[in-house]
N, C-alpha and C positions, 0 to 999 in steps of 0.2 A: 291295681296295686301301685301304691304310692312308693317312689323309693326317695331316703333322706342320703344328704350328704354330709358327715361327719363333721362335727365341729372344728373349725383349723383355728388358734386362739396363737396370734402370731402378734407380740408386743412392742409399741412403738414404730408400728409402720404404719406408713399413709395409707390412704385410699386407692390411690393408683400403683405401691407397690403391692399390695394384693392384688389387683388386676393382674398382675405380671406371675402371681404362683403358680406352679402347674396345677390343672385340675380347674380351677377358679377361673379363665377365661376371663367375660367381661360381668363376672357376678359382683356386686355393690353391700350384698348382707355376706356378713360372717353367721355361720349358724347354719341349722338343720335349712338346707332350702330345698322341697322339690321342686322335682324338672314340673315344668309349664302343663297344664292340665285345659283342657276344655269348660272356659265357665260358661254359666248356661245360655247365656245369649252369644257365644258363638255354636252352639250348640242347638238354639234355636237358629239360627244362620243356614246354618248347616242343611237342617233339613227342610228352611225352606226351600236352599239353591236345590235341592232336590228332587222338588216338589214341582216349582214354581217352569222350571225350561219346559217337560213335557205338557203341564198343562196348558202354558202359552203355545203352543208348538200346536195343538190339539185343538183348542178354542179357536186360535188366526187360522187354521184351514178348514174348521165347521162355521164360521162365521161370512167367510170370505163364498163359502158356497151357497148360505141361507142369504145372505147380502147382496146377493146375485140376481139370487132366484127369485126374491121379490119384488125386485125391480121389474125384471123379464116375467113373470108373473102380471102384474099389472099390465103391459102390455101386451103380452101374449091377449089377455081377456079382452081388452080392446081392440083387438085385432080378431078375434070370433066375432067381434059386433057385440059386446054386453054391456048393460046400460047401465050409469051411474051410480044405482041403488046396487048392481051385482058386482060390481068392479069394488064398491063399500062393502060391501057380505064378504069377498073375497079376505082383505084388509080384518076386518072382525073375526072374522073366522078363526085367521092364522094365533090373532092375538088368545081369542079365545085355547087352543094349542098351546099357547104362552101361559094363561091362567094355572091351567091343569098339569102343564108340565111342570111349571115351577113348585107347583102344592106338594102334586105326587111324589117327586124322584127328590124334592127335598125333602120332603117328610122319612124317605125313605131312607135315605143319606146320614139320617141321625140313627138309623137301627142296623145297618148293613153295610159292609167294606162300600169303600168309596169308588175303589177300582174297577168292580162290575158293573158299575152303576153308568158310571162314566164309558166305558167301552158299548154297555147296550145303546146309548142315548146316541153313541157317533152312529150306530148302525143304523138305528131307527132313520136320522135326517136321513144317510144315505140312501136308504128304499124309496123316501117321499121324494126326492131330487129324481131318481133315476125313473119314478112314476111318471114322470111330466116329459120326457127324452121323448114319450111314446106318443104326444103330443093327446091328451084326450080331450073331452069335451070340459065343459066350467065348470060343471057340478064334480068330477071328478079331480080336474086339475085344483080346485077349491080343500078338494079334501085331501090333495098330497100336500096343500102349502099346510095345513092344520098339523098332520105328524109332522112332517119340517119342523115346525115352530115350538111343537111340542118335547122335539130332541133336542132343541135349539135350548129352550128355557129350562128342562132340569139340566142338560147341560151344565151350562154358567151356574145353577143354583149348587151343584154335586160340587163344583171345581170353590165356589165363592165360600163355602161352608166348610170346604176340606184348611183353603190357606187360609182360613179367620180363624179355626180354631185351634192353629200350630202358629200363631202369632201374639206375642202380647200388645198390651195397650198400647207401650210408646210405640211400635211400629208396624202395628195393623193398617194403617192407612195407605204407608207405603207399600207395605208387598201387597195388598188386595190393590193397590192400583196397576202392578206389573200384569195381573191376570185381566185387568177391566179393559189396560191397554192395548193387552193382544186381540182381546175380541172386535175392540175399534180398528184396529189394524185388519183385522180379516174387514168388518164393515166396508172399512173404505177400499178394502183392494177389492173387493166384491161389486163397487160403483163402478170402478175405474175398468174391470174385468167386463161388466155385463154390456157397456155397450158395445165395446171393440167384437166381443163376440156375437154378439148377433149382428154387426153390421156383417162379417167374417162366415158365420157359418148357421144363422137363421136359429130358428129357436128349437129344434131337433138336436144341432149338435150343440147350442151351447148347454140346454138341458142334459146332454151325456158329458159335456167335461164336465160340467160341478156336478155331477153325479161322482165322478172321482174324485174328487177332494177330500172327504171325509176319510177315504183308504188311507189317506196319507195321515189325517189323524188319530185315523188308529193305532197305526204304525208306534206314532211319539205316545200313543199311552201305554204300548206294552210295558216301559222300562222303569214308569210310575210305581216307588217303592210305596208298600203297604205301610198306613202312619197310624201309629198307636195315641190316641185321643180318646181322654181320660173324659167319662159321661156318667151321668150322674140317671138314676132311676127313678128320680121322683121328678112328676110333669104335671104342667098345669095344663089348661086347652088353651088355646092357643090367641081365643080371642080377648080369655082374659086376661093370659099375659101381655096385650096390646093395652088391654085398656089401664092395666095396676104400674105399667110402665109407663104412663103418658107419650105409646109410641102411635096412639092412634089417630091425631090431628097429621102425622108424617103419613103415613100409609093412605088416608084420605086424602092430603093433598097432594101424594105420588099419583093418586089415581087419577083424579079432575087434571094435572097437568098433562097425565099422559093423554089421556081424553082428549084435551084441546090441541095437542103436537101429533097425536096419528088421525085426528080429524083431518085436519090440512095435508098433513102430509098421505092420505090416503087416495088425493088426488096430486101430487105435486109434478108427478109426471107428466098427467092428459095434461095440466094445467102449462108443463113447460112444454109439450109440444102445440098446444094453441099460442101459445110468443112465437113459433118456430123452430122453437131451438134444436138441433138433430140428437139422435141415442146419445151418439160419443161424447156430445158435449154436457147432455145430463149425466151422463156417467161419470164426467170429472168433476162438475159442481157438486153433486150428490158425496163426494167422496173427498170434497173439502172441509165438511161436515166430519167426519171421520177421522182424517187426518188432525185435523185441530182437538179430535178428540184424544187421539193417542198421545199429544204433549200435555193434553188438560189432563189426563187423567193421574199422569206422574208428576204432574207441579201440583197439582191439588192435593194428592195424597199426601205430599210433604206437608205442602203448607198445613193441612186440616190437621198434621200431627201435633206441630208448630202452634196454632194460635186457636183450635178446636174445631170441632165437627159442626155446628150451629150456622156460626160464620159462614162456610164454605157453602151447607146446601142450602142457605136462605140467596144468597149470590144467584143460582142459578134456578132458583125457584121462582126470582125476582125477573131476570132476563128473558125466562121462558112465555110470560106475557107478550115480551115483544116482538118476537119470533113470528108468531103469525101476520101482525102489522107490517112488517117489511116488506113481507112474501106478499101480504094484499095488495100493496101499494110497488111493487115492482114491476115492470115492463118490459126488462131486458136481461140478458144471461148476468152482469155486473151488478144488477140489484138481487138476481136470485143466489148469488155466490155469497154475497153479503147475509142474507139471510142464512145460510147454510154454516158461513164460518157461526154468527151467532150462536145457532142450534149447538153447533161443538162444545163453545165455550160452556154453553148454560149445561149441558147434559152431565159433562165432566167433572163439573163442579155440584152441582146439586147429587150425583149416584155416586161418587167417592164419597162425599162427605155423609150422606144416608148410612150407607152401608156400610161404616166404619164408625158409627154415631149408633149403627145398633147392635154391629159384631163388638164392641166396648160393654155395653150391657144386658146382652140377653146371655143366658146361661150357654156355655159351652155344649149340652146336650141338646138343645133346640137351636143353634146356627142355620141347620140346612133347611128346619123348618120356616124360620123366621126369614132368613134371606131370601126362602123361594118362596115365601107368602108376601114379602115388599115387593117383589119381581113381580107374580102373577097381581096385584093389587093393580102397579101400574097395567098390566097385558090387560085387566078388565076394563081399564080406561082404554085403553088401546081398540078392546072389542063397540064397548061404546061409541067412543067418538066419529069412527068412519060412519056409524049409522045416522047420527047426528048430522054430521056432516054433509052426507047423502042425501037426505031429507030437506035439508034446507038448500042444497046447491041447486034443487031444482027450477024454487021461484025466483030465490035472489041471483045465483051464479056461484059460481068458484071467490068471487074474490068476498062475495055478499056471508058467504058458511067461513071463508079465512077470517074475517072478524067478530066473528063468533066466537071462536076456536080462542080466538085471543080474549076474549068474557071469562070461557071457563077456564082459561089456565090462571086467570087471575083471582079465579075464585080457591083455585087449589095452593095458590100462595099463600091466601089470607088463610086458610087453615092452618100451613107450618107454621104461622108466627103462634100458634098457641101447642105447638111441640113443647114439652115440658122432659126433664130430667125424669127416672124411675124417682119413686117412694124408697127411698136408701142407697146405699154404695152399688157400684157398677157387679153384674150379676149378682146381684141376692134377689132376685126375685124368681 
């Protein structure tokens, strides 16, 4: 209910002696005025702030425990003795987890409250983390990092789909970057976590602390208010809304870069402990990466507001070639740190700018689908390239498969430069 305030028609007075009438305070119109109302971008505000604490809260303590765990994962299989082609399986596998989680629990995310979605997905990682506590053999510890990754990636897909589709254009960028933030924020406390703990308590108990981690993201979803997001019944599939939206040169070269970035890095551990370098200190390089993500991911999402989407993830699409060259060509913790800050930069900037370049034009009823089809797109690069990788580290080496790696992310670049706009205005397709 609107209430008005009665016309007060007082003549020959200033401006400021009307401030002075009772009633009128520091009001400037004479006339009907209502009291102050909620327009609708404080009102979109509103429920992002709403939205946006539990989910970060939720994502930085699932992230920081999956971030953990694959690190200590790697090693742990290295430490049964598994050989370079299982230690890649392991790496594929997870990704693979990643493909299907992101398909599935986005797809589903567009027909189904988002709140259930999101509480089964913290549960799921938590079982596959508290699996490995137990310490089993590879083929088993193999198949906990797969759910992990699998509650890992609808996850972020159910959380990326909930804020794109309670945010408009002008500032889509920025709130999906506060949510990309937090999960980089779990990442890197998960680097910085895994080594100290296993130097501390062996791989038993740090597999049962991050087993608890996710408890605590449960906790921050309880209070996740239900969000009413207005969806539309009429769908196309899925592939062809890729292709009638010219969003399929992105998606192809999300996949070839991730390809060539979880190639390398599906060795980067064994590879930093033949330099020497001890846990604790890969755990803080690993987590420089990270860290440089969580300011990339809030300056980029301004900026991509700012000066567009295109710009930002060609940046980091362009960077991601060089990423592997570094890492080839380094021989000390100060060249693999260098590499790592890189990774941050390029990641930040190429996945903000994506996924706020497709939550701007894909329909509001397909968000969860489409953001967790870019996700699993890259996770199938992801399952690729450690086999890739694996394959060829045998004849040439670790640094012989790193320049490889850095081939095909260059090949995944030259595909975004043929990313074209949809055929019409943003969502009509």
């Amino acid at each position: 209910m609107v209430l008005l305030i009665p016309k007060i028609s007082v003549p020959h007075r200033s401006s400021a002696a009307l401030r002075d009438l009772p009633g009128l305070g520091d009001q400037r119109m004479v006339g009907y005025t209502p009291f102050p109302m909620k327009t609708e971008v404080e009102e979109e505000k509103n429920q992002i702030t709403k939205h946006i604490l539990p989910l970060a809260m939720g994502l930085a303590s699932s992230y920081t425990a999956g971030s953990a765990m694959g690190m200590l994962l790697q090693l742990y299989l290295k430490h049964l003795g598994a050989s370079h082609i299982l230690i890649a399986m392991g790496t594929s596998t997870r990704s693979l987890g990643s493909v299907l989680g992101g398909i599935v629990l986005g797809r589903l995310s567009d027909r189904l409250p988002h709140k259930p979605l999101l509480l089964a997905a913290m549960g799921m990682g938590a079982v596959g983390i508290a699996v490995l506590a137990f310490l089993p053999p590879a083929s088993l510890a193999i198949g906990a990092g797969f759910l992990r990754a699998f509650a890992g990636a609808g996850l972020a897909a159910v959380a990326m789909a909930l804020i794109s589709g309670l945010s408009s254009a002008g500032n889509r960028g920025r709130n999906l970057s506060y949510v990309t933030a937090s999960r980089s924020a779990g990442l890197m406390f998960g680097k910085l976590a895994a080594g100290a703990l296993l130097g501390w308590l062996g791989f038993r108990g740090s597999f049962s602390i991050l087993a608890l981690l996710p408890l605590f993201g449960l906790a921050a979803l309880l209070p996740l208010p239900h969000a009413e997001i207005e969806r539309s019944h009429t769908r196309r599939a899925g592939f062809r809304l890729l292709v009638e939206s010219g969003f399929l040169p992105l998606f192809l070269g999300a996949l070839l870069r991730q390809m060539g970035t979880t190639g390398f890095f599906a060795f980067i551990y064994v590879y930093m402990a033949e330099l020497g370098i001890s846990p604790e200190t890969m755990g803080v390089l690993a987590a420089l990466n990270h860290a440089i993500q969580v300011v990339g991911m809030l300056l980029f999402g301004r900026i991509s507001d700012a000066v567009g989407r295109r710009a930002v993830f060609l940046t980091g699409f362009g960077l991601s070639v060089l990423v592997p060259l570094v890492f080839a060509i380094s021989r000390d913790p100060f060249g693999i740190g260098l590499g790592f800050a890189l990774l941050g930069i390029a990641f930040s900037s190429l996945y903000i700018g994506s996924t706020a370049h497709l939550g701007d034009r894909v329909p509001i009823e397909r968000q969860g689908e489409i953001l967790g089809l870019f996700d699993s797109s890259r996770a199938l690069g992801g399952m690729l390239g450690p086999l890739l990788s694996g394959i060829l580290a045998e004849p040439f080496g670790l640094r012989g498969a790193f320049l490889a790696m850095a081939g095909v992310s260059a090949l995944g670049f030259t595909s975004v430069l043929f990313c074209r706009g949809p055929r019409g205005a943003a969502r009509s397709v």
